[in-house]
N, C-alpha and C positions, 0 to 999 in steps of 0.2 A: 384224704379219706382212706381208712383202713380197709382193705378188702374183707368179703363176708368172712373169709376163712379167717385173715387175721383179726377179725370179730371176738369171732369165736374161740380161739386160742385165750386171747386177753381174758374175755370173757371166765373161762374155766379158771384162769390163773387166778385172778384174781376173786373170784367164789371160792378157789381153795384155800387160800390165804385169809381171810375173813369170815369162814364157816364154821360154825358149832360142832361141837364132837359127831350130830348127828351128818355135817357136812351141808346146813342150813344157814344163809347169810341174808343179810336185811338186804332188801332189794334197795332201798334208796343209799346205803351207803355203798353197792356195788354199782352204781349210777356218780356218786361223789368218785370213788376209784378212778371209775373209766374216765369222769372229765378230768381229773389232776392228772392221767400218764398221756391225756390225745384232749388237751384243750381247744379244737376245735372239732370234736365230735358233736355230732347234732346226729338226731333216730331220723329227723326227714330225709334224710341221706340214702338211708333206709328204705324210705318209702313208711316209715310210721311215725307218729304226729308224740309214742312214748315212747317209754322201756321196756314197759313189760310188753307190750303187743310183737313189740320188735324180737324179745329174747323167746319167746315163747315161741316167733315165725321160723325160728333156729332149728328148732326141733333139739335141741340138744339138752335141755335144760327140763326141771320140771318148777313149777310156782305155784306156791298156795299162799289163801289167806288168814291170816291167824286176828284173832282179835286180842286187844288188850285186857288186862285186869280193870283198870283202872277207871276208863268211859267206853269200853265197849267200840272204839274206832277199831278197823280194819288195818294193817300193815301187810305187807309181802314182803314173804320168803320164797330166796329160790337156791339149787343146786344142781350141780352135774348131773343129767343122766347116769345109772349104773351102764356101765357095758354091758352090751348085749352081747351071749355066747352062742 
């Protein structure tokens, strides 16, 4: 198991790598990420039963939910925090 810190590094790396010009990545395939580089990640580890409740526990991240065009389902998106100055 990755320590929180090493979380969160992975975490940022890989939302950087997979984010939209506005630096926006689909939350479930930064969840396919995480289990293909740490295939035995599990969020109960954590203490949370997802993802998002997990990343969100981070503080480091921010997540919204956008709907589709198409049937109106819900998706998440999430990204790095901006630094704070």
């Amino acid at each position: 198991m990755a320590s929180k810190k090493e979380l969160i590094q992975s975490l940022k790396t890989i939302i950087t790598e997979s984010s939209d010009e506005d630096g926006w990545a689909n939350l479930g395939e930064v969840g396919s990420r995480l289990n293909n580089r740490y295939p035995d990640f599990d969020t109960r580890n954590y203490g949370h039963s997802k993802l998002r409740p997990l990343i969100l526990s981070l503080n480091q991240f921010e997540i919204e939910a956008r709907r589709t065009s198409k049937n109106q389902n819900s998706h998440y998106v999430v990204r790095n925090k901006a630094k704070q100055r």
